[in-house]
C-alpha positions as CSV (number, residue, x, y, z in Angstrom):
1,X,50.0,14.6,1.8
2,X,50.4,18.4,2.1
3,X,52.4,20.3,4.7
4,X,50.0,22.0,7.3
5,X,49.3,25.4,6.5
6,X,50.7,25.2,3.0
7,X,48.4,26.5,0.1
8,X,45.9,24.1,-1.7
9,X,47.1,22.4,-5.0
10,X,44.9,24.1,-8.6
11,X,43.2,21.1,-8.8
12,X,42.4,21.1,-4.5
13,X,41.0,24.8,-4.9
14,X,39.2,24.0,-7.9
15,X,37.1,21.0,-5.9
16,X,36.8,24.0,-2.8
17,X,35.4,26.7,-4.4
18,X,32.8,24.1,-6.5
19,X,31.8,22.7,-3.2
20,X,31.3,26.4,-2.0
21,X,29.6,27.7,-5.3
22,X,26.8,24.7,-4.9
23,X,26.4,25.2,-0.9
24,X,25.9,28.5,-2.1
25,X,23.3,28.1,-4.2
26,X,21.4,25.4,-2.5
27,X,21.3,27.8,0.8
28,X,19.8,30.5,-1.6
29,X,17.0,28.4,-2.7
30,X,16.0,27.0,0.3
31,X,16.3,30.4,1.4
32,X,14.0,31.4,-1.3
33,X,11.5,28.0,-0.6
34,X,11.6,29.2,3.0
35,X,10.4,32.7,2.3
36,X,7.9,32.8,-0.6
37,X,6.9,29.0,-0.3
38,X,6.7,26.0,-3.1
39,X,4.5,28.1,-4.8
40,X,6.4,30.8,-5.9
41,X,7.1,30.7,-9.6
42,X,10.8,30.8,-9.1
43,X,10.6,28.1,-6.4
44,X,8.4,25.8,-8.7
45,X,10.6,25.9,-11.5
46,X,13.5,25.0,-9.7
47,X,11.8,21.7,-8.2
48,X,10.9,21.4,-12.2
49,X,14.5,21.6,-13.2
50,X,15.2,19.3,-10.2
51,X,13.1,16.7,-11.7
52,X,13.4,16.9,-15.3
53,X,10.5,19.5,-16.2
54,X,8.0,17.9,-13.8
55,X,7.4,18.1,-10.0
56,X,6.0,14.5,-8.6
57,X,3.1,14.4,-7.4
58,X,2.9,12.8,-3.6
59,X,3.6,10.3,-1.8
60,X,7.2,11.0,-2.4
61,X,9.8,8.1,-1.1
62,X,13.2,9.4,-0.3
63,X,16.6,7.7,0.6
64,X,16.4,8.2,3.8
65,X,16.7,4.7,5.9
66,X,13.4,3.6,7.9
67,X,10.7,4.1,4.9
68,X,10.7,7.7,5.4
69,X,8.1,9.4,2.8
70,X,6.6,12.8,2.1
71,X,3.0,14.0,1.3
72,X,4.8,16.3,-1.9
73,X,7.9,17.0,-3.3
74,X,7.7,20.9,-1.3
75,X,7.6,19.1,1.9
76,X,10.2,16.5,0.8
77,X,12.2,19.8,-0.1
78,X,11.8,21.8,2.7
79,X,12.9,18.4,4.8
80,X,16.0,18.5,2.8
81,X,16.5,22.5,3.0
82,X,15.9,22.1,6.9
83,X,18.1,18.9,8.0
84,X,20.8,20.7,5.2
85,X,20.7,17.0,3.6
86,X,20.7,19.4,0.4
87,X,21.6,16.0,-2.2
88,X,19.2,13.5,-0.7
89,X,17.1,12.0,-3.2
90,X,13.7,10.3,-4.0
C-alpha cells in the first residue's frame, strides 16, 4: 500500500488519466446527444460505432435489474448519459 499523500506509481497514473480521458469523452457526447439530439449526424454515428455500424432498432433491453427496456437505442442513451451509468449495456 502507498504512503498517504505520496505520488501515484507509472502504472497507477496511467489507469487515472485513462479513466479521466474516457469520462471525458463520454461527458462530451452526451453533451453533444443532449444538445443536437439522436439525430444529429455526429450523434448517430457514434451510437453506430457503439454498436458495430448499426443502431438497434427498439425495444431495447438493457442490464439494468427489474426488466427495464427502452422504446430506441436514443432513449436507452440518453438514460445512460442522464443516470451517468455511461458503460451499461443492452
Amino acid at each position: 500500500a502507498q504512503q498517504p499523500g505520496t505520488p501515484l506509481s507509472d502504472q497507477e497514473y496511467h489507469q487515472f488519466f485513462k479513466f479521466l480521458r474516457i469520462t471525458i469523452q463520454v461527458s462530451t457526447a452526451c453533451h453533444l446527444r443532449e444538445l443536437y439530439g439522436c439525430k444529429n449526424s455526429l450523434v448517430q454515428r457514434l451510437d453506430e460505432y457503439e454498436n458495430h455500424g448499426v443502431i438497434p432498432p427498439g425495444p431495447i433491453c438493457s442490464e439494468l435489474p427489474g426488466n427495464h427496456f427502452f422504446h430506441n437505442f436514443c432513449t436507452f442513451s440518453l438514460y445512460r448519459c442522464i443516470t451517468k451509468k455511461y458503460f451499461l449495456k443492452v
